[in-house]
C-alpha positions in Angstrom: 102.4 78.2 127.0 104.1 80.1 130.1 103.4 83.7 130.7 107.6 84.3 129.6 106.9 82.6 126.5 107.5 85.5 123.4 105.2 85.6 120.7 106.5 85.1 117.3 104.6 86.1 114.6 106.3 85.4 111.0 107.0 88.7 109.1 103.5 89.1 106.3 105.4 88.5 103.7 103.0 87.0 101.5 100.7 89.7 101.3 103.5 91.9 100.5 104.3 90.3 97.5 100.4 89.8 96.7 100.3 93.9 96.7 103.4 94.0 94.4 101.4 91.6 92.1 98.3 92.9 92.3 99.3 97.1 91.5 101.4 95.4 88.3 97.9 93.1 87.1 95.8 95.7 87.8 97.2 98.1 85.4 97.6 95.0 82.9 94.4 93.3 83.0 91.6 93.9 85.6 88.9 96.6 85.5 91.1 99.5 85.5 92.9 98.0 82.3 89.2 97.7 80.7 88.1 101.4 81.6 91.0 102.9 80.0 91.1 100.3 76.4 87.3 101.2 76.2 87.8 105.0 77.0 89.9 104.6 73.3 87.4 103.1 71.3 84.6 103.7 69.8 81.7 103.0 72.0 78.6 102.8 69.3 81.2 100.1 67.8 81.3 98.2 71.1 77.3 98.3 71.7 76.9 96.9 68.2 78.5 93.8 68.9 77.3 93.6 72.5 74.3 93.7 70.6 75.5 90.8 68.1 76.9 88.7 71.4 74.9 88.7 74.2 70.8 87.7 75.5 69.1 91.3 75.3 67.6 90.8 78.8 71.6 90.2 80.1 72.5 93.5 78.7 69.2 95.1 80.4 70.3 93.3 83.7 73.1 95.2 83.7 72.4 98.5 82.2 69.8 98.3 84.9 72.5 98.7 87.7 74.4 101.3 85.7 76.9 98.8 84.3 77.8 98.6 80.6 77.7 95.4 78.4 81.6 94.7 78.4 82.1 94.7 82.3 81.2 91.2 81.7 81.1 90.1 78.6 84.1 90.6 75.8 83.9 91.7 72.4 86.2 91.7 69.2 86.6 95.5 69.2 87.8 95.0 73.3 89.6 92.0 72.6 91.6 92.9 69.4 92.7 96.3 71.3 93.6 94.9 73.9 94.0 90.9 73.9 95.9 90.8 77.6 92.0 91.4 78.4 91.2 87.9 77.8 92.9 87.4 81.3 90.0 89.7 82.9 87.1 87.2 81.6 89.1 84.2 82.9 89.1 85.6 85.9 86.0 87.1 86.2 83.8 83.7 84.5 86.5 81.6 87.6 88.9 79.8 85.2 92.5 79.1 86.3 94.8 79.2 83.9 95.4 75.2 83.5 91.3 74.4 83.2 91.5 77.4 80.5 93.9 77.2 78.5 94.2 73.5 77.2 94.1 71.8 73.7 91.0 69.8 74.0 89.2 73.3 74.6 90.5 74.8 71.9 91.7 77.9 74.0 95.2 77.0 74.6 96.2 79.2 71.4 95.0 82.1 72.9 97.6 81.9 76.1 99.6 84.5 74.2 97.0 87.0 74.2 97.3 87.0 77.8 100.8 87.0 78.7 102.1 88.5 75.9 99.3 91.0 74.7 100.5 89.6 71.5 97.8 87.9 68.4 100.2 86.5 66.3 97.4 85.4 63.8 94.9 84.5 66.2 92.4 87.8 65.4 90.1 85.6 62.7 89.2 83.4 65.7 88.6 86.7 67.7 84.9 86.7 67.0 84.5 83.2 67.8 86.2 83.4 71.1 83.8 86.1 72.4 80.9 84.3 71.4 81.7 81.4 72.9 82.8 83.4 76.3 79.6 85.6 76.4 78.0 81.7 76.8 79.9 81.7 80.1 79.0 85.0 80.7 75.3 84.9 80.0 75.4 81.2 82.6 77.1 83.6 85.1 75.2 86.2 85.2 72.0 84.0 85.8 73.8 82.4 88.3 74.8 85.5 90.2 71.0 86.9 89.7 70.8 90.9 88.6 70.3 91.6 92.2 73.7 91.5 93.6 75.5 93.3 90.4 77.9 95.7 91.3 81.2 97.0 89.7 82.3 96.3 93.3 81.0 92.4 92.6 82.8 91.8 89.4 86.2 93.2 90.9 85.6 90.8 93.8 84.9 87.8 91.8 88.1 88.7 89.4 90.3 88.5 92.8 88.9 85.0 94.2 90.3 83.5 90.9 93.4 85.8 91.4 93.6 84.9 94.6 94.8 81.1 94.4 97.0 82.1 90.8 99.3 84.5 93.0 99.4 81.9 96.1 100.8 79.4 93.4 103.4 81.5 92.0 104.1 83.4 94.9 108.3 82.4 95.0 108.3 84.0 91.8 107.2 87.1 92.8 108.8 87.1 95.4 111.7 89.4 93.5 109.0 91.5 92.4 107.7 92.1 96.0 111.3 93.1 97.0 112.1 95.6 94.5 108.7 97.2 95.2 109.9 97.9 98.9 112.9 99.7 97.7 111.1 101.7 95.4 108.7 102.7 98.0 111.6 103.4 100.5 113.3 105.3 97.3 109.7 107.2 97.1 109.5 108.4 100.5 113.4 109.6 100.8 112.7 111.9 97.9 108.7 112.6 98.0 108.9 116.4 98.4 110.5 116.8 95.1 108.5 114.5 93.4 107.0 115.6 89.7 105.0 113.1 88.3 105.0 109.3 89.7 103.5 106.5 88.6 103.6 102.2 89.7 107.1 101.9 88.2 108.3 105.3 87.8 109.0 108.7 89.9 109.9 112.0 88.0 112.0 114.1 90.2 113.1 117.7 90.2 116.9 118.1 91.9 118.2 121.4 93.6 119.7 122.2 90.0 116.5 122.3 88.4 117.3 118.7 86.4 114.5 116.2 86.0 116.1 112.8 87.6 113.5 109.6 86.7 113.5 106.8 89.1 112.0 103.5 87.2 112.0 100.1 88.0 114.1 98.1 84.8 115.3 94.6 84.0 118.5 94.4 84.5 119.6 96.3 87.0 116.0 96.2 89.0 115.8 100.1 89.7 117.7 102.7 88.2 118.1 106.5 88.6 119.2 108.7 85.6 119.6 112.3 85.6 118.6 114.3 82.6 121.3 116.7 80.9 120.4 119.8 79.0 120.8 117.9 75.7 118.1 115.4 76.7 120.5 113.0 77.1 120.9 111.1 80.7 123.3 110.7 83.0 123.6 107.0 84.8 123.4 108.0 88.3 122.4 104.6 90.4 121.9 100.9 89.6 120.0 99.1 92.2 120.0 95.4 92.3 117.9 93.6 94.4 117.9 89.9 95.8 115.3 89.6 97.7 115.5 85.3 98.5 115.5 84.9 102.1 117.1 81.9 101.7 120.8 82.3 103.6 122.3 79.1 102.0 121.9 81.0 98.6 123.3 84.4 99.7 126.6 83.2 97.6 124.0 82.8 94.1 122.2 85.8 94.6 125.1 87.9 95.5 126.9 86.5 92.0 123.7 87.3 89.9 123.8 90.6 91.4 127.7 91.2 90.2 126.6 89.9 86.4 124.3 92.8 86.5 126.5 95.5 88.1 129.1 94.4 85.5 126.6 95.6 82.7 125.9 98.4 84.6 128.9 99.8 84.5 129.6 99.2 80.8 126.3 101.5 80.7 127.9 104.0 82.4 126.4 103.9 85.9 128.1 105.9 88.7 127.6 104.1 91.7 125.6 100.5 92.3 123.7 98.9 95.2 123.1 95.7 96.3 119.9 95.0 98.4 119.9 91.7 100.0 116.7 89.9 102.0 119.1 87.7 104.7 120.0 89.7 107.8 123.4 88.1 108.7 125.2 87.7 105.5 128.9 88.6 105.7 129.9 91.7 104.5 133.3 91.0 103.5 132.0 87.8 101.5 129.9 90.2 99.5 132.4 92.3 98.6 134.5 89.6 97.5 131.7 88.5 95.5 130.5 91.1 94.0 133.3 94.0 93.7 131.4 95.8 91.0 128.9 96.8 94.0 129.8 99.9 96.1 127.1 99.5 98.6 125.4 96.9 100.3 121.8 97.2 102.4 119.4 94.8 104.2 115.7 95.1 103.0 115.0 94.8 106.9 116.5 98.0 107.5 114.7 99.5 104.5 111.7 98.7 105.6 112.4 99.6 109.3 113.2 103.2 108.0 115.4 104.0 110.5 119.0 102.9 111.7 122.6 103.5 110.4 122.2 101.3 107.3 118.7 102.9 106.9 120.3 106.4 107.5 123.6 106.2 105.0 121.0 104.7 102.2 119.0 107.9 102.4 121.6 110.3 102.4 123.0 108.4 99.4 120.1 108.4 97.3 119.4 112.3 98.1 122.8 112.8 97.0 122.8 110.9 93.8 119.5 112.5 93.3 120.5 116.4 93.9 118.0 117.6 96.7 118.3 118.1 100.1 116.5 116.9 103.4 113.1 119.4 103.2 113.3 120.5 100.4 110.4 122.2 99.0 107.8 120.6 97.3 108.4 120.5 93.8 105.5 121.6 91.6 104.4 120.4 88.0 103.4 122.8 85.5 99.8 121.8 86.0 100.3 123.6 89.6 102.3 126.4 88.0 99.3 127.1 85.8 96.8 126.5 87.9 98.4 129.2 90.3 98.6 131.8 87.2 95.4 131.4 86.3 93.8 132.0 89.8 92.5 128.9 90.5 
C-alpha cells in the first residue's frame, strides 16, 4: 500500500443494529426482565419451589455470592408470570434456538412462550419444564465452579449465546437499527423539553404547555401526537423509515413507505417523512413514488447531525412538536415536588 492510498473503513453498522436489538431483548428477556417479574411476586412462593427444584448445595453456592436461586435456575411461579423468560435460561444454560427448540426434545411446544409471551395451554407442563432445566442448571453451575459467580457472569454468558442469534438475523434488524437512529436524532432535537422517556417512547412538554408523545409504532415506524385538552390527540408526524442500503431496491422501499403514508393519512396525520438509508437516490423519483410523503431525509445526514438536510429536519420536528431552540428544561412533577418540599 502507497503512502496516498486512503483508508476505508466500512461504516459499524452491525453493532448499531446489535445495540437496537439488544436495549429491545433486554427489556423483554435478560436479567433486567427477571428483576422486575420477580420484584411482583411473591418471594417466599419462589424460595419454596427453588427449594422443591434445585441441589441444596447449588442454592448455597449462590446465596454464598449474594445471588438468589432464580438467577439461574427457573421456576413455575417465574415461568407462568412471565413465560418470554424461558428465552433467559436458553441463553444463559447456551442453547440456540434450533438445538432448543425441536420435537425430539420435547421443547419445541414451548417456542411460544418465548416469542410470544403467550402459554396457550402449555402451564400443566410448566413444572416439568423447570425441573428438567434446573438439571441443566445444576451441570452448569458445577461446570462454572462457585468461584467465578457473579451477576456480572450470568449476564455475560446470556450475551455469548445472544451473540451469534443477532449475527444470524442481523438483515432483519436491520429496520429496527434504522428507526432507532431516528428516534435518537428525534431525542436529541427536543431533549430540553423532555418529560418522561423511555426505549420506545419520549413525553414532551411544548411551548403551549401540551404533552406531545414521540413512540416508535408499526405502521408508520415513529409517530408524534399532540395531546388536546379533551385527552384526545392530535396526529402531528408519521415517520417512515427504510433503512436497506441496498440502492437497486430504493424503488420497493420507497413504495412500502407510500402504503404506509396512505394509512397515515386516513389516520389523520399532518405531515409524513420518509427516511431512506441510500445516499444518492433521486429525489424526484421519490416523489413520484411516494406522493403521500412531504419530506424526504438521508439517515447519513441524521446521523451526521449537521448539514442542510440535517438542519430543515430539526427545525421541522421542533415545529411539529411546539418548542423552540433552548428552550427550558421541562420539569416533571416529581421535580416540581421535590422543589416544594425543600429537597
Amino acid at each position: 500500500m502507497s503512502a496516498g492510498t486512503p483508508i476505508a473503513v466500512p461504516a459499524p453498522q452491525l453493532q448499531i443494529e446489535f445495540t437496537a436489538a439488544l436495549a429491545e431483548i433486554r427489556a423483554l428477556y435478560l436479567q433486567g426482565a427477571l428483576t422486575e417479574t420477580v420484584r411482583s411476586l411473591s418471594v417466599p412462593n419462589i424460595d419454596r419451589e427453588l427449594a422443591s427444584y434445585v441441589p441444596p448445595h447449588s442454592l448455597a453456592a449462590l446465596a454464598g455470592h449474594g445471588l438468589r436461586g432464580e438467577m439461574m435456575f427457573p421456576v413455575p411461579t417465574v415461568l407462568t408470570a412471565n413465560p418470554r423468560l424461558l428465552a433467559y435460561y436458553r441463553l444463559l444454560y447456551g442453547y440456540s434456538q434450533k438445538e432448543f427448540y425441536t420435537a425430539p426434545s420435547g421443547l419445541g411446544r414451548f417456542r411460544s412462550m418465548e416469542e410470544r409471551g403467550a402459554l396457550h395451554g402449555l402451564t400443566p407442563l410448566i413444572p416439568a419444564l423447570c425441573q428438567a432445566l434446573c438439571g441443566a442448571g445444576a451441570l452448569l453451575l458445577a461446570g462454572v465452579g462457585a468461584t467465578r459467580l457473579s451477576t456480572a457472569l450470568l449476564d455475560d454468558l446470556t450475551l455469548l449465546t445472544l451473540g451469534p442469534q443477532l449475527r444470524g438475523g442481523a438483515n432483519v434488524r436491520k429496520g429496527t437499527a434504522g428507526i432507532r437512529v431516528v428516534f435518537n436524532a428525534i431525542q436529541e432535537i427536543v431533549r430540553t423539553a423532555i418529560v418522561t422517556q423511555k426505549e420506545t417512547r419520549i413525553e414532551v412538554r411544548n411551548a403551549a404547555g401540551r404533552t406531545v408523545l414521540i413512540e416508535f409504532a408499526s405502521d408508520p415506524d415513529i409517530v408524534v401526537r399532540e395531546e388536546l385538552g379533551s385527552g384526545q390527540f392530535t396526529q402531528r408526524v408519521a415517520i417512515e423509515v427504510k433503512a436497506g442500503s441496498d440502492f437497486s431496491n430504493i424503488h420497493n422501499r420507497i413504495g412500502e413507505a407510500e402504503k404506509s403514508h396512505q394509512k397515515a393519512r386516513g389516520a389523520g396525520f399532518v405531515e409524513c417523512w420518509t427516511v431512506v438509508n441510500v445516499d444518492n437516490f433521486d429525489p424526484v423519483m421519490a416523489r413520484r413514488e411516494s406522493p403521500s410523503t412531504n419530506r424526504f431525509y438521508r439517515v447519513s445526514d441524521l446521523v451526521a447531525g449537521a448539514g442542510h438536510d440535517y438542519e430543515d429536519f430539526k427545525a421541522r420536528v421542533l415545529a411539529m412538536v411546539g418548542i423552540a431552540a433552548g428552550l427550558p428544561v421541562a420539569r416533571s412533577e416529581t421535580d416540581r415536588s421535590a422543589d416544594e418540599s425543600g429537597l
